[in-house]
C-alpha positions, 0 to 999 in steps of 0.5 A: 931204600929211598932216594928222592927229590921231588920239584913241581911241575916244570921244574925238570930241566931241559936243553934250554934251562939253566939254574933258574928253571928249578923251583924258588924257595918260595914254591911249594916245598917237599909234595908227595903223592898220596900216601894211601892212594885207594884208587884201584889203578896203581901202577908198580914199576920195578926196575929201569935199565939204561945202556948207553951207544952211539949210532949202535957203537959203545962209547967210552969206559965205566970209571965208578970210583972216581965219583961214583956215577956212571962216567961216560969217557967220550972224545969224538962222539957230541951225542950220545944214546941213553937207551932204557928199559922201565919194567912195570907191574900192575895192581892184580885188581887193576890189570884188565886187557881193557886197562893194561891196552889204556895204560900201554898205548898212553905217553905217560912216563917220561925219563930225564938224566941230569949230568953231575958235571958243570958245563964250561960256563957253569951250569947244570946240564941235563938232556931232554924229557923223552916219554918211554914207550910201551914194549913187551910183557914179561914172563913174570906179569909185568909190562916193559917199556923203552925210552931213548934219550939223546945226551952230550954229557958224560957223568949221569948225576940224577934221573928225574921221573914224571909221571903223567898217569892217573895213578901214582907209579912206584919206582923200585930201582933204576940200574945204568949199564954199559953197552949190552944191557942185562946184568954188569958188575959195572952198573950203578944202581938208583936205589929209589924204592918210591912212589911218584904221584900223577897230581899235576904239580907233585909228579916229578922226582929226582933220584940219585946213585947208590954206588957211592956216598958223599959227604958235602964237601965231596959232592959232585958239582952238578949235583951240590944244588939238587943234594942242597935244594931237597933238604930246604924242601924236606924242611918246609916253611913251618906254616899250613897244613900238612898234606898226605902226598908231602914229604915235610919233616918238622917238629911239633909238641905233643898237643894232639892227645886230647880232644877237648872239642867232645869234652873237657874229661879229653882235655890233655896238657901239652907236653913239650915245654917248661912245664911239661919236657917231653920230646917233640913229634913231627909237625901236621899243622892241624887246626887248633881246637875250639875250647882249647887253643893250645891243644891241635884238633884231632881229625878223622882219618890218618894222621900225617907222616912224611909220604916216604915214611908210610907202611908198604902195601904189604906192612900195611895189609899185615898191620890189617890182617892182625888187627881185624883178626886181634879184634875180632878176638876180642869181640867174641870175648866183649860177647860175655861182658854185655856192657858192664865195663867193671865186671871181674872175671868169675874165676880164674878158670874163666881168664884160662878160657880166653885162650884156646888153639885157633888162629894163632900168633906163632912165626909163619901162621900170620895170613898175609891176605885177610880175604884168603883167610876169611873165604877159607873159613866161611867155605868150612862153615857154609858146608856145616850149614848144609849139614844143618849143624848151625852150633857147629859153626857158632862153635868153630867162629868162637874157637878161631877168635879165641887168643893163643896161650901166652908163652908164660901159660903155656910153659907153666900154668903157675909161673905166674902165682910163684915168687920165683918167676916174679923175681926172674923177669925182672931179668929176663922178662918183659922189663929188665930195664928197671931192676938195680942195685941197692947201694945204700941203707936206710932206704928214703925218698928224696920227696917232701916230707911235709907234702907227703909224709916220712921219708924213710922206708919201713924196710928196714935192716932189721927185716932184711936180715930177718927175712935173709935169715940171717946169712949175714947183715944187711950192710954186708948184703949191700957191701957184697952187692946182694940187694936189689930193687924195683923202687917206684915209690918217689915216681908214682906217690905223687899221683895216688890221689889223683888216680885214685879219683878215676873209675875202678882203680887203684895206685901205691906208691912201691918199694920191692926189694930182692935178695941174690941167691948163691945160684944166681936167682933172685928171691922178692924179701919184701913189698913196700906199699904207700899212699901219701897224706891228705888233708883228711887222712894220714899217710898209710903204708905197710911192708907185705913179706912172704907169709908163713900163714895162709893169710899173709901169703894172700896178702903178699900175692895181692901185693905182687899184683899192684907192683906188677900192675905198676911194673907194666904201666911203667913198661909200656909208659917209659921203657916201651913208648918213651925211650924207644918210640918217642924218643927216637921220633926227633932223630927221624926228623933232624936226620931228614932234614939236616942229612942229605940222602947222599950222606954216608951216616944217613944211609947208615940210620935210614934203615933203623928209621923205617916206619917209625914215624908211621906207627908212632902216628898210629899210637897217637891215633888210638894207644895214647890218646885221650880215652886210649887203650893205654889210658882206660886199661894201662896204670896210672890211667889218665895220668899216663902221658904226664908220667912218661913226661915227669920221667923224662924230665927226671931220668932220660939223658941221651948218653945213658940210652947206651945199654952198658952206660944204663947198666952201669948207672942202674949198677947192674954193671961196673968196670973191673979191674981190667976195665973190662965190664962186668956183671952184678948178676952173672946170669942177668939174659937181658943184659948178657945178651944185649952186651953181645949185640952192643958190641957187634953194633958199635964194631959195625959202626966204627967200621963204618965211620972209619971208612968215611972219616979219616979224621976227627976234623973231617967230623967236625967238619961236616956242615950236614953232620953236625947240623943233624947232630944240632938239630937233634939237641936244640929242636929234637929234645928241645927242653934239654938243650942246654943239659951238659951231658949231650955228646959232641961230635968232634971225633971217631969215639964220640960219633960212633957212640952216639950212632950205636947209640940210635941203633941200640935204642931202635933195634935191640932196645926195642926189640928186648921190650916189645915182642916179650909183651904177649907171651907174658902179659898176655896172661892177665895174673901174670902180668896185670896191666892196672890194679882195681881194688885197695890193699885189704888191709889199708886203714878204712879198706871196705874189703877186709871182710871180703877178703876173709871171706874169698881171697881169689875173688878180691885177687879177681877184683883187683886184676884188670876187669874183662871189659879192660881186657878185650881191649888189651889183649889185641892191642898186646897180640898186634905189638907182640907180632912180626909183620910180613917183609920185615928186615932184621938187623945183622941180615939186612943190608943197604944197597949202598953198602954191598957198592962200597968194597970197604963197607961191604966186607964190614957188613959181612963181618957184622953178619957172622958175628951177629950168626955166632950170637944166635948161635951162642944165645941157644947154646945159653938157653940150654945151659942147665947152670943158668936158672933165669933161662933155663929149666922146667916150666922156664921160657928161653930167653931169646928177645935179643937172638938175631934171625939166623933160620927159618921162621918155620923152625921157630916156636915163638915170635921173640926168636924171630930176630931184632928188626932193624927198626921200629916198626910195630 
């Protein structure tokens, strides 16, 4: 990963400069490159090796423990030789002879080391900028240079590279050996995985050893400036535009959703604030917009992200390839709509038809070159056209862009009609984030009454126990911890009338409440549906059960459909987006900023932070916009964002993000007697699961901080730590501050919790809502994004006579129309897909890991225990006692199964394993 500091032009030091020569505060902070160069020539250099000799003779010993970097002991010699080797590769587009003899015979690449010790007046000391020459070609393709530069210091400390190209060059790693050259376990390795820009003014960077972690107090002292200088340029002065080639990290509201310019219908408010508290994102410095002030214009093209935050080329040519492909999916569909964005599908037959075998999103069949793809194809064609069979290539263009079936279809095609499998994902399907117990009886709402209506529930004891058929009371039922609930009813009723106002939809307000069989399964007992008061109508509302008439059973089958239409808005809204994505944005922000990239705890999060901001900017693009993808297809349409907003307001809280701390609120988990955690529902796949990563995360993390910490002053202590920590309170989720349940970090208990904490949230959390989101929902009826039409049977409904006449095709009016659906389908089937050179959690390791003996055996340990997961999570699946993950026409349940295998021997995209990060 990266480890970088970038200074202007002239800021490298020389023989001749001291302290001054660096850059004041008030030079340009943080430049970077551009972070999508599209010019043809751009230059990868994969590694430099350094040896060091003295007129051919080895000098001194190699002493890493003492401060990490490469200590030259030298008493007679006064000069020493740095010989380097750079080993560059070359774009294939770019690599002619008439360019690779332009860029070989060119003096542009120039190295320099910075000592990390003071000269004996105190100054820093640095040898001189020497260019590196062009040697040799490699067997691999890849071109080699050398550069010699004379030095009188001992501890190298930093190397800084120019770049005086006409493209950016990437420097993936720079290893420091001793005499010899080639590999030593005595090297020390510059981990920089960064590109450097040739803008004049931009084209240096500084990049400093792996082989050790430093907390402030310990950094070396010809060093403490730079580690204290790349944080002030990370920070930026808050003023002006972003620029792609920056590497600024600052906060901002979200006040770019709307596009009020083209219209007050894309007016957004602003999130982030008293009014509306939302967490806050990275700052871009945009223009204002004309006809709203408050709100920041939306500019064609990207949206900034620090530089070091961008997609790799590969992440982002995997992010294309699925994307054109999903699209163009779509397309072929958009092909039937002709225009009419209401129209219903004529069938279900007609939903089934979207998918057929074709370009599939299945482990390992994800093109990494589009191109290659695309020629393949177009070859096949160009031969039927030969042959005159012109139907022929319409059809194979049709069959390639038809949609997988969803995993849910394809295990049973009426999983999605029965209550069992409704039941069962409220455990083990996309959102087991929202199921809890029910703790007491009469069920109520805590709002208004006289805004909204009665409060108490029309389930009520005497149908529970009727539909329980009388097993017992509905008091034992609660006393025994039988009742559960999905309640949406207090979040979603004060935004009925005002959704029911938009285009071709719906909303209720809704109660669903479940009973736990002896097997462990649960079985939904009742629907609760309402629609507030008005000033011209009462409130109407009305329980749905599962009917013994043909009738009813319509009835509860178009009630399931609204509660999971609002099921998966509040995924996406708040399970998915807010408490993962948006959430975890700020903690990106505060660790850059506060955090040197020397620090132990930022290489521990840096990994769980890799292209978050990237996608998050994605999202903000086209998904949660004004007129979005989430807006036009998702429930409660425009009113999204602001129910994310109100939600966080009333739910989140840091210290609950904690999978058993958000168990136990949800009561689907209480300390026994041993004070061991234990489960409500014993075969709950989500939580069983997600137990076993928590553990092993927060075993790796203690493992970790015990390492760096000795003791709680040591934590308290750290100035960089407990700004981040600040930060992160006070900027990051600026509108709760000053809400009494923040963690402080003042020992090993309480900063391992928090770092487990972001880890979960950005890894297994994450995972356990994102993947599932295809195979389940990729299935309309299964999993309905919106609902269209009213309830048949709701007072001054115009569809009862419909309803009696045709039940499927009201069921077809209230499922999300096709035009809806060739929007979401790719958008599900790209966040549903692993991207290529993805790095899984358990699996991949920091190199500044595997060079601290103590914290490499942790990670080792982290590592088999993550391998005896997967192993116990397929052992699980095939349990036949575990009914929510086992048995005919079930899919297993293995979102949260670390990678372990070939992605080859896997049969679904959840099984891939956890990224360590956010990434899609």
């Amino acid at each position: 990963m990266m480890l970088t500091a970038t200074y202007p032009l002239g800021a490298v030091l020389s023989p001749s400069h001291g302290p001054s020569s660096f850059p004041s505060s008030t030079a340009s902070p943080g430049q970077w490159a551009p972070r999508r160069a599209v010019s043809s020539s751009k230059v990868s250099c994969t590694r430099v090796s350094v040896s060091e000799v003295v007129n051919g003779s080895a000098v001194g010993t190699v002493d890493q423990e003492q401060s990490g970097f490469l200590l030259t002991r030298h008493e007679k010699a006064e000069h020493i030789t740095l010989n380097a080797t750079v080993t560059v590769r070359l774009d294939e587009g770019w690599s002619t002879p008439k360019n690779v003899a332009d860029m070989a015979h060119r003096r542009w690449l120039f190295l320099e080391f910075i000592s990390s010790e003071l000269d004996p007046e105190g100054k820093e000391m640095s040898t001189a900028s020497r260019h590196a020459s062009y040697s040799r070609t490699d067997g691999a393709g890849s071109f080699i240079f050398e550069v010699s530069v004379p030095s009188s210091f001992g501890a190298i400390g930093a190397v800084v590279v120019e770049n005086r190209y006409s493209s950016e060059v990437y420097i993936s790693d720079i290893k420091v050996l001793p005499h010899g050259g080639g590999e030593s376990s005595a090297a020390v390795t510059f981990s920089c995985s960064s590109w450097v820009t040739y803008h004049a003014g931009y084209n240096q960077l500084i990049f400093f050893p792996l082989n050790k972690s430093f907390l402030p107090s310990q950094t070396p002292r010809g060093v403490q400036r730079l580690r204290d200088m790349d944080l002030k340029a990370k920070r930026g002065d808050g003023h002006g535009e972003r620029m792609p080639w920056q590497r600024i990290y600052d906060y901002a509201v979200y006040n770019d959703l709307g596009d009020p310019d083209k219209g007050p219908d894309l007016r957004r408010p602003v999130l982030g604030g008293k009014e509306h508290p939302y967490p806050r994102r990275c700052r871009t410095g945009r223009p204002r917009c004309r006809a709203d002030p408050s709100s920041e214009a939306r500019a064609e093209g990207d949206i900034y992200v620090p530089r070091d935050e961008a997609f790799t080329e590969r992440k982002a040519g995997a992010f294309l390839t699925k994307t054109v492909t999903s699209t163009l999916s779509a397309f072929t569909t958009a092909q039937e709509v002709a225009g009419d964005r209401r129209r219903s599908f004529p069938s279900l037959a007609a939903i089934d038809a979207l998918y057929e075998d074709g370009y599939k999103n299945q482990p390992g069949q994800q093109p990494d070159d589009l191109n290659a793809y695309f020629a393949d194809l177009l070859k096949k064609q160009a031969e039927l056209l030969l042959r005159g069979e012109e139907e022929a290539v319409k059809e194979d263009i049709r069959r390639v862009f038809k949609f997988q079936t969803p995993e849910i279809h394809q295990k049973d095609k009426l999983a999605w009609f029965r209550d069992e499998e409704f039941a069962r994902e409220t455990l083990a399907g996309m959102n087991p984030l929202s199921i809890q117990l029910l703790t007491e009886l009469p069920i109520a709402s805590r709002l208004d009454e006289k805004t909204y209506g009665p409060r108490d529930s029309l389930i009520t004891k005497e149908l529970i126990e009727k539909q329980i058929n009388g097993v017992m009371t509905a008091e034992e039922a609660v006393l025994n911890k039988k009742l559960f609930i999905l309640d949406y009813h207090d979040m979603l009723l004060p935004y009925v009338h005002e959704v029911r106002e938009l285009d071709d939809t719906t909303l209720y307000a809704s109660r669903t409440v479940f009973f736990l069989q002896e097997e462990g399964t649960l079985r939904p007992i009742a629907i609760e549906l309402t629609r507030p008061r008005s000033p011209n109508m009462p409130q109407w509302r009305q329980v749905f059960t599962p009917g013994s008439s043909v009738t009813d059973s319509w009835l509860w089958q178009l009630a399931k459909t609204q509660v999971l239409a609002q099921d998966t808005g509040y995924h996406q809204l708040v399970s998915h987006w807010l408490r993962t994505h948006c959430s975890v944005e700020p903690y990106v922000i505060a660790a850059n900023r506060q955090l040197s990239q020397m620090h132990p705890v930022y290489r521990l999060l840096h990994p769980h932070f890799r292209f978050t901001m990237e996608i998050n900017a994605q999202a903000r693009k086209a998904l949660i916009n004004a007129g979005g993808i989430i807006e036009s297809s998702f429930s409660p349409g425009k009113y999204s964002m602001l129910l994310s907003s109100g939600v966080y307001d009333t739910f989140w809280r840091f210290d609950k993000e904690a999978l058993p701390a958000d168990l136990i609120r949800r009561g689907m988990a209480f300390q026994g007697e041993d004070g061991k955690l234990e489960l409500t529902i014993k075969d709950y796949p989500y939580a069983n699961d997600g137990l076993l990563i928590w553990d092993s995360i927060e075993r790796w993390v203690s493992d970790y901080v015990e390492n760096y910490y000795p003791s709680a002053a040591d934590i308290a202590g750290d100035e960089e730590l407990q700004g981040f920590w600040t930060e992160v309170r006070t900027r990051g989720h600026a509108d709760k501050q000053d809400e009494p349940w923040w963690p402080r970090l003042d020992g090993h208990e309480s900063l391992v919790q928090v770092l487990s904490t972001i880890i979960w949230v950005a890894s297994g959390h994450h995972a356990a809502v994102n993947f599932p989101q295809y195979p389940y929902a990729g299935y309309l009826p299964n999993r309905p994004t919106i609902a269209r039409r009213n309830m048949p049977t709701e007072q001054g409904c115009e569809d009862t006579r419909s309803f009696l006449r045709d039940p499927e095709k009201v069921l077809l009016d209230t499922l999300p129309s096709q035009y809806q659906s060739t929007l979401v389908l790719p958008v599900l089937n790209l966040l549903s897909s692993h991207s290529a050179g993805e790095e899984y959690l358990g699996v991949y390791s920091e190199p500044a890991w595997m060079a601290d003996a103590e914290v490499r055996a942790a990670f080792l340990r982290f590592n088999g225990r993550m391998m005896e997961i997967a192993a116990t999570i397929d052992a699980r699946n095939k349990d036949p006692r575990l009914k929510n993950r086992q048995g005919p026409g079930v899919v297993p349940y293995v979102q949260l199964k670390p990678n372990y295998g070939d992605v080859k021997d896997m049969t679904s995209v959840m099984e891939m394993g956890i990224p360590t990060s956010i990434s899609i």
